[in-house]
N, CA, C and O atoms as a MOPAC input file, in Angstrom:
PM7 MOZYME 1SCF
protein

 N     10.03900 1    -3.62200 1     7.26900 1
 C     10.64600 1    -4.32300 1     8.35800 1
 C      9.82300 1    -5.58400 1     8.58200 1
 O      8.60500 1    -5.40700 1     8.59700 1
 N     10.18500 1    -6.59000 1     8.72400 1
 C      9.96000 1    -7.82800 1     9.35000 1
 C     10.40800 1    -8.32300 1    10.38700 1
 O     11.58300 1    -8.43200 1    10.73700 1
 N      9.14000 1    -8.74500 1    11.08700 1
 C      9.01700 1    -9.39900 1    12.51600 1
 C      8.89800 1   -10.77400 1    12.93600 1
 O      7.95300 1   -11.19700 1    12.26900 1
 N      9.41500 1   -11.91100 1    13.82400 1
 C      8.51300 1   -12.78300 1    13.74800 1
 C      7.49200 1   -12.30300 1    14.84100 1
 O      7.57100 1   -11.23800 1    15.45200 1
 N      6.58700 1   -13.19600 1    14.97800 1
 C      5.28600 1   -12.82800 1    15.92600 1
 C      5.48000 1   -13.61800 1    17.04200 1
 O      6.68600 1   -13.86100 1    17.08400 1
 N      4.98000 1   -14.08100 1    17.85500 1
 C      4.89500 1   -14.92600 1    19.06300 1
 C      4.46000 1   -15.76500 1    18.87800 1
 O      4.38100 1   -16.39500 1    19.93300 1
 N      3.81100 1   -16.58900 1    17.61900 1
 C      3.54900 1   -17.39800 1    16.90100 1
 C      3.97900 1   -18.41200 1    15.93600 1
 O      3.43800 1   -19.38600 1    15.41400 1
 N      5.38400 1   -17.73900 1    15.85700 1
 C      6.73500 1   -17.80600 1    15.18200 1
 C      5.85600 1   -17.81800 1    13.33900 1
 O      5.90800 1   -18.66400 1    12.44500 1
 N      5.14200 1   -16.49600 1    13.42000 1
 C      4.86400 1   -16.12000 1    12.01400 1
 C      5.48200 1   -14.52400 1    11.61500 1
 O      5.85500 1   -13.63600 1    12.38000 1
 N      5.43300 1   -14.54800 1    10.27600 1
 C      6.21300 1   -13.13800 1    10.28200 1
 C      5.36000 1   -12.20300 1    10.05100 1
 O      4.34400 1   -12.69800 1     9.56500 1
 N      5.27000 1   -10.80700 1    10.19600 1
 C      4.63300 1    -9.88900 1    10.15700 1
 C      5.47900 1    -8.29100 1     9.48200 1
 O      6.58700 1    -7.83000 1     9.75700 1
 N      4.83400 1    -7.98500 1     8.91300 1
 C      5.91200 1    -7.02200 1     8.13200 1
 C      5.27700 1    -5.80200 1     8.22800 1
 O      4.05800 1    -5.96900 1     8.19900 1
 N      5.71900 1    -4.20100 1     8.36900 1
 C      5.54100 1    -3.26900 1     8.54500 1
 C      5.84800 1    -2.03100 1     7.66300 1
 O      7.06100 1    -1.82600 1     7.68800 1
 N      5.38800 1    -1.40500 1     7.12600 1
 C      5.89700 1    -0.65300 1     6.38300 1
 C      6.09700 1     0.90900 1     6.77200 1
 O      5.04100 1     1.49000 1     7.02000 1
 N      7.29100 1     1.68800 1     6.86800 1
 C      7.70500 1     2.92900 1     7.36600 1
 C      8.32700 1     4.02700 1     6.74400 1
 O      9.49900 1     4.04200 1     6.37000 1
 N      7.40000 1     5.07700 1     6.62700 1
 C      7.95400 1     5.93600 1     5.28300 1
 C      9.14300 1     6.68800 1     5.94100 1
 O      9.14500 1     6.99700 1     7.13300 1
 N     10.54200 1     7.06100 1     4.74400 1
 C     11.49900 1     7.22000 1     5.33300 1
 C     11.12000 1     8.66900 1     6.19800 1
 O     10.38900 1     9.59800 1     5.85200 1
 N     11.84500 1     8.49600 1     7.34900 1
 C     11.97700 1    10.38500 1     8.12500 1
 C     10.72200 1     9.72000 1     9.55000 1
 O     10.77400 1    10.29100 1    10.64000 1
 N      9.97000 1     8.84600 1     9.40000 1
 C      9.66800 1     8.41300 1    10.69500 1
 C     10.23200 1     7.39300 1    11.39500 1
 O     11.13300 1     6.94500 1    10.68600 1
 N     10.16600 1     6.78100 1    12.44100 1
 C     11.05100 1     6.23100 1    13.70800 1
 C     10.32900 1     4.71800 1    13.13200 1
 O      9.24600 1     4.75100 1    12.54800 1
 N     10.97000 1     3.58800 1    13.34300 1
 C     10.73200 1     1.89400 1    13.10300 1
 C     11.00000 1     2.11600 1    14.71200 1
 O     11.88600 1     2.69100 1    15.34400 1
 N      9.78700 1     1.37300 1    15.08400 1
 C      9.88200 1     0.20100 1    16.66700 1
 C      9.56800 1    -1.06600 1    16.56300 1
 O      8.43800 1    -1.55300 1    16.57700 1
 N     10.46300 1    -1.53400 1    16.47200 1
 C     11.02300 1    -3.14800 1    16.92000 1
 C     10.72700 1    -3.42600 1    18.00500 1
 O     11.50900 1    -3.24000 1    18.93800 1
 N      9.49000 1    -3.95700 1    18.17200 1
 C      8.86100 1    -5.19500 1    19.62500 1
 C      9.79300 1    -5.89300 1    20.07500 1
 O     10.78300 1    -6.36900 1    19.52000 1
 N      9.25900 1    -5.95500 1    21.60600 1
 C     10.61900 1    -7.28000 1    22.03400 1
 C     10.29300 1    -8.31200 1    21.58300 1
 O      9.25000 1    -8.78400 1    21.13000 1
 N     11.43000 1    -8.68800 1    21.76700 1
 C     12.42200 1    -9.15900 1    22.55500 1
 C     13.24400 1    -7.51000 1    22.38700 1
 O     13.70700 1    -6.87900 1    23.33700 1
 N     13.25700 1    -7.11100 1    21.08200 1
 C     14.58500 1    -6.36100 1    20.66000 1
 C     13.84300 1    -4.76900 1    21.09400 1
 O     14.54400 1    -3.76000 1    21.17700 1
 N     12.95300 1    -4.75700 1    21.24100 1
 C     12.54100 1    -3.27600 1    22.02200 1
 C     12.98800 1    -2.00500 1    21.32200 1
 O     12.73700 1    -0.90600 1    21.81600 1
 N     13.53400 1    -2.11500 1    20.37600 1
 C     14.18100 1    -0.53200 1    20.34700 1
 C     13.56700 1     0.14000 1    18.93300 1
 O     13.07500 1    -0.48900 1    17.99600 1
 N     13.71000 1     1.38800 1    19.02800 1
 C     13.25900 1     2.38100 1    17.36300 1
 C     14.58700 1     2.33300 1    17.11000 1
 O     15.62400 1     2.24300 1    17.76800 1
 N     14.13800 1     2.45400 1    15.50600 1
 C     15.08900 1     2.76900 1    14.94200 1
 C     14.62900 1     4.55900 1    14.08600 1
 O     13.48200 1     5.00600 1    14.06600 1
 N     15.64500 1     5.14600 1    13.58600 1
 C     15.67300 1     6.53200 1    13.13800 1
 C     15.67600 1     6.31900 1    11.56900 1
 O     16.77900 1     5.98700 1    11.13400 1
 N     14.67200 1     6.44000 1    10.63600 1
 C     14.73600 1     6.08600 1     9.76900 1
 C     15.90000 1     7.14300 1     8.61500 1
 O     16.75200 1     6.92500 1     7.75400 1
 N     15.18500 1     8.45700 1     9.35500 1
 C     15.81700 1     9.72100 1     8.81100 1
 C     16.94000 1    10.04400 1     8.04600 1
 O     16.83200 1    10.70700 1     7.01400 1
 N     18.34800 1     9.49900 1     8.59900 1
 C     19.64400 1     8.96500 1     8.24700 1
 C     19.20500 1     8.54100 1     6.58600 1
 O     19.38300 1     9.21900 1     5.57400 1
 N     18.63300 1     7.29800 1     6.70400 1
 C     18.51400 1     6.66000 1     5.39800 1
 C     17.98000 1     7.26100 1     4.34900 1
 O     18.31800 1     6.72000 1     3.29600 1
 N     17.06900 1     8.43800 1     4.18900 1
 C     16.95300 1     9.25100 1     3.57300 1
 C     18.25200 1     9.49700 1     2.26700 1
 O     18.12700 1     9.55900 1     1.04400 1
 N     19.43700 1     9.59200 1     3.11600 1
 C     20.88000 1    10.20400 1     1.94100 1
 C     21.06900 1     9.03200 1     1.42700 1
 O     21.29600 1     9.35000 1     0.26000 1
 N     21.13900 1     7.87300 1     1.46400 1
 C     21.13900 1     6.68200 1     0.96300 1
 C     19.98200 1     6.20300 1    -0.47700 1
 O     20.04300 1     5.24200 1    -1.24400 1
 N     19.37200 1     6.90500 1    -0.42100 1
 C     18.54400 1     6.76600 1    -2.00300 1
 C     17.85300 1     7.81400 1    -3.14300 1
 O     18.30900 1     8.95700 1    -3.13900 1
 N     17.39300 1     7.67800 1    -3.56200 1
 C     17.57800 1     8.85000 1    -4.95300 1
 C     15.64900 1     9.31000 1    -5.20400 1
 O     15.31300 1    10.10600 1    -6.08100 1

């Protein structure tokens, strides 16, 4: 996942599938990675 920063630089995160992504505000929210799991091999 990629972020910009408050710096307007980007910052990137890495999240192994089956744990939760949180997206800083502005956009505040997790995401469920879990789902995506059936989506790859």
């Amino acid at each position: 996942m990629t972020a910009m920063t408050a710096h307007g630089r980007e910052h990137t995160t890495r999240v192994p599938f089956g744990k939760n992504a949180e997206l800083p505000e502005p956009v505040g929210i997790t995401l469920e990675t879990e789902p995506l799991k059936n989506w790859v091999r």
